[in-house]
C-alpha positions as CSV (number, residue, x, y, z in Angstrom):
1,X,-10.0,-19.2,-12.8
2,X,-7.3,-18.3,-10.5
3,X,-7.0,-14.4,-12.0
4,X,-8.2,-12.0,-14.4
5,X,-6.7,-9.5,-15.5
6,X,-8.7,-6.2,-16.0
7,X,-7.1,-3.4,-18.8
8,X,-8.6,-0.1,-19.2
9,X,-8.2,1.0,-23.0
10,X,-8.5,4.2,-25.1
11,X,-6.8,4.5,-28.5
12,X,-3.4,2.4,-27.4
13,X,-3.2,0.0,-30.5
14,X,0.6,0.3,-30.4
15,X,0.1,-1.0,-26.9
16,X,-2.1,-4.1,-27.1
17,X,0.1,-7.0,-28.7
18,X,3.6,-5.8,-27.3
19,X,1.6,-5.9,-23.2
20,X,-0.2,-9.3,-24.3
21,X,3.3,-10.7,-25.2
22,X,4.7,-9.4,-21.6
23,X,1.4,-10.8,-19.9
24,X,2.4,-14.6,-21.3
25,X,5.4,-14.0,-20.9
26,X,5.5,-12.8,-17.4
27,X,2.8,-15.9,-16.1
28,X,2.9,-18.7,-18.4
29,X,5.4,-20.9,-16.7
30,X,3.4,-19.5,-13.2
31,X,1.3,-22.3,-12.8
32,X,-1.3,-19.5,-12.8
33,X,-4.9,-19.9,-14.5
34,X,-5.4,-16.3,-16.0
35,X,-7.5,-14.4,-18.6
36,X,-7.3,-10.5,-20.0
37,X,-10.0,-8.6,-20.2
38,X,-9.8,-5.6,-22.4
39,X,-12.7,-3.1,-21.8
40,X,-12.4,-1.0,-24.2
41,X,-13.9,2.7,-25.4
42,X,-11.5,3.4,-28.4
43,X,-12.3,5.3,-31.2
44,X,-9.2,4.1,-33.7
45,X,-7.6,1.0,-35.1
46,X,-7.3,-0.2,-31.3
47,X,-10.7,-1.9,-32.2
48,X,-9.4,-3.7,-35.0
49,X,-6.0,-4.8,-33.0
50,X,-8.2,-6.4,-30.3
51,X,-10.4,-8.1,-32.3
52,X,-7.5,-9.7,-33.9
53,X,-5.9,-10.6,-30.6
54,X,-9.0,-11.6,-29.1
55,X,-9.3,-14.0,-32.2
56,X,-6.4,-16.0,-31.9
57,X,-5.4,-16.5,-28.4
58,X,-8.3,-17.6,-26.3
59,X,-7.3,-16.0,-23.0
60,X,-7.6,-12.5,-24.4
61,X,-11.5,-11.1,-24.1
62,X,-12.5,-8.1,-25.0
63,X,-15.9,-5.8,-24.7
64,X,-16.0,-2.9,-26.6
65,X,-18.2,0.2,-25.5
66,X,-20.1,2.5,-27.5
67,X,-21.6,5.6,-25.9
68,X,-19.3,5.3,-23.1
69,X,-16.5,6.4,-21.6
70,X,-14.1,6.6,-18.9
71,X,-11.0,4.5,-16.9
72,X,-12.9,3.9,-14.2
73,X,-16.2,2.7,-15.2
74,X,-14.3,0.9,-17.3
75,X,-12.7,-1.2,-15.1
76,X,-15.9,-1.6,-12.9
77,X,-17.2,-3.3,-16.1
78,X,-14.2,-5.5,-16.4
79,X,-14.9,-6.5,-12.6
80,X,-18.8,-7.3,-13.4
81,X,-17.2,-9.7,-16.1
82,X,-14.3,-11.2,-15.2
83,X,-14.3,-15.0,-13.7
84,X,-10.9,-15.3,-11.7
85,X,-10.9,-15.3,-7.6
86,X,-8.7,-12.0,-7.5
87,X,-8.2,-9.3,-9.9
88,X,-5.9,-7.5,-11.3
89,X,-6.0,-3.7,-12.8
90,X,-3.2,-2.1,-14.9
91,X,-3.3,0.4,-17.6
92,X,-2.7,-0.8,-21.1
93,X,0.1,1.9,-21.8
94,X,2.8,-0.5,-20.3
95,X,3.6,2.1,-17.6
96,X,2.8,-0.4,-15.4
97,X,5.5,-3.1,-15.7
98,X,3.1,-6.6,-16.3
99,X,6.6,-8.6,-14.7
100,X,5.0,-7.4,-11.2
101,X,2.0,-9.3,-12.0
102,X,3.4,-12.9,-10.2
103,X,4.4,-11.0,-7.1
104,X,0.9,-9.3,-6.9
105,X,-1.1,-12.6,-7.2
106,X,1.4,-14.4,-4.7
107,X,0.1,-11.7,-2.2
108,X,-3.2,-12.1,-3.4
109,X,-3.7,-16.1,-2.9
110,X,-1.2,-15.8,0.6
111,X,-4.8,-13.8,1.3
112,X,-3.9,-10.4,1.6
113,X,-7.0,-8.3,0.3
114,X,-6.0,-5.7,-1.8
115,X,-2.2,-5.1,-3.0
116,X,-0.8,-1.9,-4.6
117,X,2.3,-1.6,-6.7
118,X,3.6,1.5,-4.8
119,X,6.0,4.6,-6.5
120,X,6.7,5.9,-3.1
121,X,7.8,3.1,-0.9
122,X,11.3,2.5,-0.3
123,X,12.5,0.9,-4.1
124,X,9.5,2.5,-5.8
125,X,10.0,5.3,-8.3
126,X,8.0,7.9,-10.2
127,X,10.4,8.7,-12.7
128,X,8.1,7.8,-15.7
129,X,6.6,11.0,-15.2
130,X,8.0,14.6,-15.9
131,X,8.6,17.1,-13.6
132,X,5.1,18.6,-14.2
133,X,2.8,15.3,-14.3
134,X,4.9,14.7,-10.7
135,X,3.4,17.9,-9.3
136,X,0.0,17.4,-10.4
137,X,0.4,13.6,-9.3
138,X,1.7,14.7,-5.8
139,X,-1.0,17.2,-5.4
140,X,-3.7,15.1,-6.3
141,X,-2.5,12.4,-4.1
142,X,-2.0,14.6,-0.7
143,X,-5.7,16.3,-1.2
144,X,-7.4,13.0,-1.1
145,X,-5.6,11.6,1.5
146,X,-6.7,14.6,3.2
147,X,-10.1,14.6,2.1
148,X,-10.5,10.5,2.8
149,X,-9.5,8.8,5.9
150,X,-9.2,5.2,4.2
151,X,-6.4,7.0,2.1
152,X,-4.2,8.1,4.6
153,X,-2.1,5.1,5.0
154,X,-1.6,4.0,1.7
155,X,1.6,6.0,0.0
156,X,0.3,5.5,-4.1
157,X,-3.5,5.5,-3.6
158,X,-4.1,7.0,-6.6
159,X,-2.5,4.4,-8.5
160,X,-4.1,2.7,-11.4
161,X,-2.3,-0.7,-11.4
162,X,-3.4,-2.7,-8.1
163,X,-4.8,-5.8,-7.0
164,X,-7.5,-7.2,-5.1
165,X,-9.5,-10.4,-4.4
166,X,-13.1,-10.4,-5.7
167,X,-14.6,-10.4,-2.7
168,X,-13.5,-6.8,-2.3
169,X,-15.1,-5.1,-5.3
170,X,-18.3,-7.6,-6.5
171,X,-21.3,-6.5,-4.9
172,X,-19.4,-3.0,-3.5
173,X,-21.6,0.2,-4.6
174,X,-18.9,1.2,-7.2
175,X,-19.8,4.1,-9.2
176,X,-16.6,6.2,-9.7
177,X,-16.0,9.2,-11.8
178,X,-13.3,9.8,-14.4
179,X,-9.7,7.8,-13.6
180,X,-9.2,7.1,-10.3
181,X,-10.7,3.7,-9.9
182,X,-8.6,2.9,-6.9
183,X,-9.9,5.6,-4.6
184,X,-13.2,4.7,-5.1
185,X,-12.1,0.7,-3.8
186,X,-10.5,1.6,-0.9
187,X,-13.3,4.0,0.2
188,X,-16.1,1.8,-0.5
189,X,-14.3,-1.7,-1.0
190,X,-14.9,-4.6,1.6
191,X,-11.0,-5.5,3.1
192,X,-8.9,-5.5,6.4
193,X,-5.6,-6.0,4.6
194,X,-3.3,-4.2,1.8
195,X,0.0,-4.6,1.1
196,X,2.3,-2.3,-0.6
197,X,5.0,-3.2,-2.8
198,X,7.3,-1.1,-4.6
199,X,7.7,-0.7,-8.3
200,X,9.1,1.5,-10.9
201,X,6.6,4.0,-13.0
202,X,8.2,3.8,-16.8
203,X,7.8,6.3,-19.3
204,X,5.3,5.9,-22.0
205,X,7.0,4.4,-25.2
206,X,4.1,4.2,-27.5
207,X,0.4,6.4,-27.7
208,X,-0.3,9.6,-26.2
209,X,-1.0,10.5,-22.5
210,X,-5.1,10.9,-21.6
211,X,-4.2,13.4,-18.9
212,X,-6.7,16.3,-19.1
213,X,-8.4,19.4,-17.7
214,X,-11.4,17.5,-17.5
215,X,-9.9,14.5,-15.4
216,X,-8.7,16.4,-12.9
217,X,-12.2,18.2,-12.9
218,X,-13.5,14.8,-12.3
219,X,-11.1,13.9,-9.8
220,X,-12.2,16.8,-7.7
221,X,-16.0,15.5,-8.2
222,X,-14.8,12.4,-8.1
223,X,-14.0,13.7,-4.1
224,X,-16.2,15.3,-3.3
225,X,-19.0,12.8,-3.7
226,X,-16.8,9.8,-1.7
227,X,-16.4,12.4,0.9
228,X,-20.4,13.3,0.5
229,X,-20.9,9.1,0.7
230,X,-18.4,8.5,3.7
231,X,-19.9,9.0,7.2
232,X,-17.2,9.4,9.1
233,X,-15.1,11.5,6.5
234,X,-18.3,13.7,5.9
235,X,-18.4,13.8,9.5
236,X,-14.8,15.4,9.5
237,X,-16.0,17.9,7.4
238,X,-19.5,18.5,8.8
239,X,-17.2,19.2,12.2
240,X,-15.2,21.3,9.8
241,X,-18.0,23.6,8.7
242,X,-19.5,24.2,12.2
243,X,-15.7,25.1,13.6
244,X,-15.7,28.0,10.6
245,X,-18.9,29.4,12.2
246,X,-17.0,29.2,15.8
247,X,-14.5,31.3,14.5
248,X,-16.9,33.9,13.5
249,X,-19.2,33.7,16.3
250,X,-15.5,33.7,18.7
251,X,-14.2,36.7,17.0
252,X,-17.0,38.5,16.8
253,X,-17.8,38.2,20.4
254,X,-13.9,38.8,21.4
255,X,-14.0,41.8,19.6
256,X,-17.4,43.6,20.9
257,X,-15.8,42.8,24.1
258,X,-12.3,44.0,23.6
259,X,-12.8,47.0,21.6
260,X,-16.4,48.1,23.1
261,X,-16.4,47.1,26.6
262,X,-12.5,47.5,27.2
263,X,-12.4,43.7,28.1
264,X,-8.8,42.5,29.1
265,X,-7.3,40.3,26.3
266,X,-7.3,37.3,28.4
267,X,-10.9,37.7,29.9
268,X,-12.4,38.1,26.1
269,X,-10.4,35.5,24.9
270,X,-12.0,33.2,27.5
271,X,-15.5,34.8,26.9
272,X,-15.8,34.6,23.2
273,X,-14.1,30.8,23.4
274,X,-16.9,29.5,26.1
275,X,-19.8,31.2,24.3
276,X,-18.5,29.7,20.5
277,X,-18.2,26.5,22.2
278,X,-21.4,26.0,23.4
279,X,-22.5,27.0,19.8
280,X,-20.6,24.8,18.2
281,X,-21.7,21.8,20.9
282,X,-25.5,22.1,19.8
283,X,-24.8,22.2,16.3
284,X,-22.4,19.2,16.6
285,X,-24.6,17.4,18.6
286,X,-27.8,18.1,16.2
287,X,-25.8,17.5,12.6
288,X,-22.2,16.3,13.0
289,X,-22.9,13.2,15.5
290,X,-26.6,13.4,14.9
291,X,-26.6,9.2,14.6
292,X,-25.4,9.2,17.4
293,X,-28.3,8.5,19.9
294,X,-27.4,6.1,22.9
295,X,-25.8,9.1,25.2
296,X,-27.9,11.6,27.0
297,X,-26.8,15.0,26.9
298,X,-25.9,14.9,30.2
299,X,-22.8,12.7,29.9
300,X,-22.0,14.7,26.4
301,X,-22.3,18.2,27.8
302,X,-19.7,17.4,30.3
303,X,-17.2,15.9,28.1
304,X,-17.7,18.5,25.4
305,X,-17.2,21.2,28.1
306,X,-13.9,19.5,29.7
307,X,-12.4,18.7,26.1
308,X,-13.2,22.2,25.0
309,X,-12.1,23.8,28.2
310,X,-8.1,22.4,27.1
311,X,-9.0,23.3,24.2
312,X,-9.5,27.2,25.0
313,X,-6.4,26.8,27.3
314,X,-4.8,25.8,24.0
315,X,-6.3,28.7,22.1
316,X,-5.5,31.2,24.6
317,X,-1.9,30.5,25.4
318,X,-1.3,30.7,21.1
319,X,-3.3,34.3,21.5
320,X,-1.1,35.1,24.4
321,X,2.4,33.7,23.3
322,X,1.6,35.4,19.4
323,X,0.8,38.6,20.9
324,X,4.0,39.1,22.2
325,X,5.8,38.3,19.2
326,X,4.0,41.6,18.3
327,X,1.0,39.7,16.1
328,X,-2.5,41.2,16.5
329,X,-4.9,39.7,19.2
330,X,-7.5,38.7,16.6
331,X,-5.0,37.3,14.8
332,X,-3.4,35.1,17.2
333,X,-6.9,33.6,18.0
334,X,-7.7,32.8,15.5
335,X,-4.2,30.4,15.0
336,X,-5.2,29.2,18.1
337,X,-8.5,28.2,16.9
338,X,-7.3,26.3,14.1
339,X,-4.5,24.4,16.7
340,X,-7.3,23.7,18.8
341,X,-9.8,22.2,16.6
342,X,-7.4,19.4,15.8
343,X,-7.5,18.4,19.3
344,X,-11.7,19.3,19.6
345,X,-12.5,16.9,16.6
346,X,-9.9,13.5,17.3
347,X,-11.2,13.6,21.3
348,X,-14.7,14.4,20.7
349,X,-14.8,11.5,17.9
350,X,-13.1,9.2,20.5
351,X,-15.2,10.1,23.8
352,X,-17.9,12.0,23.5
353,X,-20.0,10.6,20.4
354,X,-18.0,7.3,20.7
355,X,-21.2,5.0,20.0
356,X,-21.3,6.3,16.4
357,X,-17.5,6.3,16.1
358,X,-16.9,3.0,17.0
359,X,-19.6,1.9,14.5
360,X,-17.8,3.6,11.9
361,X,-14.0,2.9,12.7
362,X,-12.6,0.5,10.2
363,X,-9.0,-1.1,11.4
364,X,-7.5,-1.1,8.2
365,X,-3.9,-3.0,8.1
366,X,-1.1,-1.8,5.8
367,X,2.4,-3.6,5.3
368,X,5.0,-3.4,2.8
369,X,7.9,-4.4,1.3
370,X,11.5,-2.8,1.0
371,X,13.0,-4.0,-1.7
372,X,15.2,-2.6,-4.5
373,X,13.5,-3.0,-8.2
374,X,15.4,-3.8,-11.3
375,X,14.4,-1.9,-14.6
376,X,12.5,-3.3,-16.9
């Protein structure tokens, strides 16, 4: 079987024959050897349309869940089924326009690993969504690009219509929360190549939208335990942690020194940077990089010290240049702090605990298309 395509379905039985129809009529003359699998958690007449479906066109399959629920388990279960050498995920709300489908399994068997339909790449557009769902979409997207490292190249990686090859997904430790199957492949999928093409979003014509309070509850869970599963993003925010006890232990010690010894700005500044810097060194060293074990001390102490030491320039000429723009002292360090730590955590990742970093850099290459996209 050459592809499989996986749908994810909840109470859409105005949906099921009308995306069938544009499934055949998108790949039969293809050349393509293809099957649909419906995984299914409805709790209406879907059931009943896809029974009927399933009964007279042998390419449709269908598992119906009981005493489950959720997109992206859902999907996971259409991966643990399906038979085809690359998948194929879309929604069953025909939002996601099943004429892409040839393009995406073109990329797929020219061997790129995973390929994403993309809203936000030059031809893409988002404008099946209202002004609201945009915001919330946009918000969601930015935070885990933040939150994720794998994410940060990829324009629409919160998409739910994408496709990989099998190899990717079988056998990866999937075990996402709520919607946002995606997410959970690129963060713990096994690939070196994606491919973005662009693609226009179109407005629901039938059934209701699943968007909730609850799954964007679980999209934040759904976060937080990728971030909680992902060495080097965990590390990110490990390094994060220990930099917010810096700032205390820097301010503190600039203020005892300013306000109760009568310290010159510039001489506490440079105190209360050197003594949170060898603070946050030990605890870095001891949590942050603690797999890292090949380097003695003595070669990370030094590059610690010298990275820091441009880092507290840094710090210090922010304090300096904000205080005489009339902003407080503490203030202005502690805006320096922040600019600083930017430049403490990417050199410090790439020199001083390199052995670990290097075993947990992933080259990841992303290309895509620039094309203009007709309306369905």
């Amino acid at each position: 079987m050459d592809l499989s395509i996986i749908i994810p379905s909840f109470n859409e039985r105005e949906n099921i024959e009308p995306i069938v129809e544009r499934i055949h009529s998108a790949l039969r003359d293809q050349g393509i050897a293809y099957e649909i699998w419906f995984v299914d958690d409805s709790t209406d007449e879907t059931v009943s349309v896809l029974t009927r479906v399933e009964s007279i066109d042998e390419q449709v399959h269908v598992h119906h869940r009981t005493g489950a629920r959720g997109l992206a388990s859902a999907v996971v279960e259409g991966f643990e089924r399906a038979t085809g050498e690359h998948f194929i995920v879309m929604d069953a709300d025909l939002q996601h326009p099943p004429e892409l489908l040839p393009d995406i399994y073109r990329k797929l068997a020219a061997g790129i690993d995973v390929v994403i339909p993309s809203r936000f790449v030059s031809g893409g557009s988002d404008g099946g969504l209202g002004p609201l769902r945009k915001l919330v979409s946009w918000t969601a997207r930015v935070i885990g690009q933040v939150a994720l490292r794998r994410l940060r190249k990829i324009s629409d990686c919160t998409s739910g219509f994408f496709g990989v090859h099998r190899n990717v997904v079988v056998g990866a430790p999937l075990d996402p929360i709520g919607w946002k199957i995606l997410i959970e492949v690129l963060v713990k999928g096994r690939y070196r190549t994606v491919h973005e093409l662009p693609y226009e979003f179109l407005a629901r014509d039938a059934g209701e939208s699943k968007m909730s309070l609850q799954e964007q509850w679980n999209y934040f869970r759904h976060l937080f335990r990728l971030v909680s599963q992902s060495p080097s993003d965990r590390r990110f925010f490990l390094f994060c942690i220990i930099g917010a006890s810096g700032v205390v232990v820097n301010l503190v010690v600039l203020t005892i020194l300013k306000y109760a010894f009568g310290i010159s700005d510039i001489s506490a500044s440079i105190t209360a940077s050197l003594v949170a810097m060898l603070s946050n060194y030990i605890w870095n060293d001891q949590i942050t990089w603690r797999a890292s074990g090949k380097r003695k001390w003595n070669v990370k102490l030094p590059l610690f010290v010298g990275i820091s030491l441009i880092g507290i320039i840094v710090t210090t000429l922010v304090m300096n240049g904000l205080k005489h723009l009339d902003v407080p002292v503490p203030v202005g360090q502690a805006i320096g702090i922040l600019v600083s730590t930017v430049w403490s955590y990417a050199m410090n990742n790439r020199l001083t605990w390199r052995d670990s970093a290097k075993q947990l850099r992933e080259d990841v290459i992303v290309t895509r298309e620039d094309r203009r996209i007709r309306s369905v």
